[in-house]
C-alpha positions as a Markdown table, in Angstrom:
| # | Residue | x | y | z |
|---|---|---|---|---|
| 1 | Unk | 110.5 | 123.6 | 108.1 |
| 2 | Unk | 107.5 | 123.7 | 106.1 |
| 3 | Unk | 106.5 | 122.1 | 102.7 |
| 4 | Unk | 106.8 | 124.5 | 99.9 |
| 5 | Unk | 106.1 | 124.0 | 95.7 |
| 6 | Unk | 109.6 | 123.3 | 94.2 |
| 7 | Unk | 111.1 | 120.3 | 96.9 |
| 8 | Unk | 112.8 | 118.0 | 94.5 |
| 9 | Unk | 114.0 | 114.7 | 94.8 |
| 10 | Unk | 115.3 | 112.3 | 92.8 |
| 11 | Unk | 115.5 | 107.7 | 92.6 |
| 12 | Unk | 117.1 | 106.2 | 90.3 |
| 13 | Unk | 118.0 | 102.4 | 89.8 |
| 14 | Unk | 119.9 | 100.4 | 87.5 |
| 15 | Unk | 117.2 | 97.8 | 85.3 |
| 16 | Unk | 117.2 | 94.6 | 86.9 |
| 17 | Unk | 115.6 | 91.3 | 86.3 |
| 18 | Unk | 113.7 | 92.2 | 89.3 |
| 19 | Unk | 112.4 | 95.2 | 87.8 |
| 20 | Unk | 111.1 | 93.5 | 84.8 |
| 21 | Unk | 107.5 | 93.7 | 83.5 |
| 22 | Unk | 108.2 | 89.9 | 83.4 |
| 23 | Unk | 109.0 | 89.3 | 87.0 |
| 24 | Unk | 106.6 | 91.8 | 88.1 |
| 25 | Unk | 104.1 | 90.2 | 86.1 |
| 26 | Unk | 102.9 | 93.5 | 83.9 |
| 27 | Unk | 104.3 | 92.2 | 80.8 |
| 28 | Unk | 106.0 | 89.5 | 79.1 |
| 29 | Unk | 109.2 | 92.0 | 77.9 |
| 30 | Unk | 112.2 | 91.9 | 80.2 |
| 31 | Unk | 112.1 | 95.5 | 80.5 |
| 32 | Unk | 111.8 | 97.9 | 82.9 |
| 33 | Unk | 107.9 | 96.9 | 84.3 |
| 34 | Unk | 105.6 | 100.4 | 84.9 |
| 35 | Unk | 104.8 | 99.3 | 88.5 |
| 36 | Unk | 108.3 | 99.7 | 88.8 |
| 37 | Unk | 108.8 | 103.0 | 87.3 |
| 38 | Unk | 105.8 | 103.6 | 89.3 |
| 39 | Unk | 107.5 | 103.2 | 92.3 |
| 40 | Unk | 110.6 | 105.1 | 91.2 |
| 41 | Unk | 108.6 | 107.9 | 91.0 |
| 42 | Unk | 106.3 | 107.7 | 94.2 |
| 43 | Unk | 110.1 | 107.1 | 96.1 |
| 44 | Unk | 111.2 | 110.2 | 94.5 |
| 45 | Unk | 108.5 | 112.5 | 96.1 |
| 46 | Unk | 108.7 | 110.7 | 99.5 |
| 47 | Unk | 112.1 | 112.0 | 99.5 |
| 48 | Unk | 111.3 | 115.2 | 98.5 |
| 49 | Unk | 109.3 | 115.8 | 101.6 |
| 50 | Unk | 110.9 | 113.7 | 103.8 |
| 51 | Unk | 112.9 | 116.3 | 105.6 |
| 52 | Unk | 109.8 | 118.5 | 106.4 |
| 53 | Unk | 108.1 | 116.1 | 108.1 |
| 54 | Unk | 108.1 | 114.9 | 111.6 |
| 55 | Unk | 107.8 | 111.6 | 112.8 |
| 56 | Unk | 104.5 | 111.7 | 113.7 |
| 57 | Unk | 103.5 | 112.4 | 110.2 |
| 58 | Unk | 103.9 | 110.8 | 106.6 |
| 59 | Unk | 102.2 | 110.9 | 103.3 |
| 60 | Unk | 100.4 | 108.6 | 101.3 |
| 61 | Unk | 99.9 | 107.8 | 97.7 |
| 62 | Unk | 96.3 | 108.9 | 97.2 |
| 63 | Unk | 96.4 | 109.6 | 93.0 |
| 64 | Unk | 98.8 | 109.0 | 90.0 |
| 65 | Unk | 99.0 | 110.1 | 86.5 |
| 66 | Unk | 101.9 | 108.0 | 84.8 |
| 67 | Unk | 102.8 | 107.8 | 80.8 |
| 68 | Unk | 105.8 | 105.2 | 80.1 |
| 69 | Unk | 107.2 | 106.6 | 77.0 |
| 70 | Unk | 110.2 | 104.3 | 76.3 |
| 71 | Unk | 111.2 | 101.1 | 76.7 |
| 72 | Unk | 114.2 | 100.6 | 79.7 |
| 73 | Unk | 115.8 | 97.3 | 78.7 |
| 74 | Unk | 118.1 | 95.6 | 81.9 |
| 75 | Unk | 121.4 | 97.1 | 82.5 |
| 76 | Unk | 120.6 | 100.8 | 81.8 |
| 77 | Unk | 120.3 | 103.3 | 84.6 |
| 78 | Unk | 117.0 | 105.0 | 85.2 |
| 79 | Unk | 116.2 | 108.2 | 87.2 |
| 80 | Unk | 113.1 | 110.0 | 88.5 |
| 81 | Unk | 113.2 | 113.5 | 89.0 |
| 82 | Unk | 109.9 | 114.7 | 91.1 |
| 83 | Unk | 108.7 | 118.3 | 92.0 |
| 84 | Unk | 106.6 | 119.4 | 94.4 |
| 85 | Unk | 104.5 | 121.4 | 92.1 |
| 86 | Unk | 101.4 | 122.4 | 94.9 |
| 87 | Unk | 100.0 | 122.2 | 98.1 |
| 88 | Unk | 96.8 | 122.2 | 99.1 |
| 89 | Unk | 96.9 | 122.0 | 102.8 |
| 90 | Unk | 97.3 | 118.6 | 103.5 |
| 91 | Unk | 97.3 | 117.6 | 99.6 |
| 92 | Unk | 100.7 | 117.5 | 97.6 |
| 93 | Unk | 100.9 | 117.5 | 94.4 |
| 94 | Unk | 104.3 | 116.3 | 92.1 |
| 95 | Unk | 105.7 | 116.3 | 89.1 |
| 96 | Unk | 107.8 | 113.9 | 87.7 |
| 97 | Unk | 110.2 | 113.1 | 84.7 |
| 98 | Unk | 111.9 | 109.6 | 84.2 |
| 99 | Unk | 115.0 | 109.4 | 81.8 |
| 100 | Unk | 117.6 | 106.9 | 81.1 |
| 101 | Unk | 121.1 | 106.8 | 81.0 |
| 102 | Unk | 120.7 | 107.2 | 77.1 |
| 103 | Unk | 119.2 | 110.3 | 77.0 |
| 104 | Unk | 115.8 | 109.0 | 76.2 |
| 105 | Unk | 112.7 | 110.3 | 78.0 |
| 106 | Unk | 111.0 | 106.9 | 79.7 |
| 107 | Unk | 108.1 | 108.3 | 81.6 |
| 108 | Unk | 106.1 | 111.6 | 82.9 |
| 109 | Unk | 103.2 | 112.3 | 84.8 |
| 110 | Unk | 101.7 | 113.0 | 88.6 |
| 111 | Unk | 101.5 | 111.9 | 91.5 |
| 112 | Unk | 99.7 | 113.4 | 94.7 |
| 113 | Unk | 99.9 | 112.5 | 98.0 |
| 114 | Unk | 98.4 | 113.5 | 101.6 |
| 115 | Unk | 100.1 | 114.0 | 104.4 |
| 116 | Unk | 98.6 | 111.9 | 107.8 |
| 117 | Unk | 99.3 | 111.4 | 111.4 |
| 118 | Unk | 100.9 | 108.0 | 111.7 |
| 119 | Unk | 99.3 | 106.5 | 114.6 |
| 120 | Unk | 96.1 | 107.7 | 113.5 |
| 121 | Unk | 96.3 | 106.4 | 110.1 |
| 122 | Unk | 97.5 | 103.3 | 110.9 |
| 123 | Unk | 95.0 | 103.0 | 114.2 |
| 124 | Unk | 92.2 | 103.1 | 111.5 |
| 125 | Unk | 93.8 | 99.6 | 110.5 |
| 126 | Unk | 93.1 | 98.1 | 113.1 |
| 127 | Unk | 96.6 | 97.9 | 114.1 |
């Protein structure tokens, strides 16, 4: 199988206290915290791509573009759509859209990742 533009995925998770820019320390609103939408959407295109690759590879975060547009208080459901909108060889590039149970848009932007070999990437660790 090969990656293509237009793989979608979606994550979505219901606002915690541990999703809080309080807990995560972005903020002092217990609200959903943007490193948390931030990871929303960069587990959104991982599953996107998942299934095309082997084991021997994965992809990396290497870029994002991210606008939170709405305030997600805890208790209400929030889900990332991502697109696979390019590919540039190695480079992918996604879309993404966050809304809430409400209706309301929360967040948009990019994100672009690169896909690696795994041992080599994580060799270069030191591990």
């Amino acid at each position: 199988m090969e990656l293509r533009e237009g793989l979608r995925a979606e994550a979505s998770v219901v606002v915690g206290d541990e999703d809080t820019a309080v807990r995560l320390g972005s903020g002092d609103v217990p609200v959903l915290g943007t490193p948390r939408l931030l990871a929303l959407a960069e587990s959104a295109t991982v599953r996107a791509i998942g299934p095309y690759l082997d084991g021997a590879k994965t992809s990396v975060g290497t870029r994002v573009e991210l606008e939170h547009r709405a305030a997600s208080p805890v208790g209400v459901r929030v889900t990332v759509e991502a697109e696979l909108t390019e590919v540039d060889g190695a480079r992918l590039v996604f879309a993404f859209r966050a809304t809430d149970e409400r209706g309301a848009v929360v967040g948009d932007g990019r994100v672009e990742r690169v896909v690696v070999d795994r041992e080599r990437f994580l060799a270069r660790l030191g591990r």
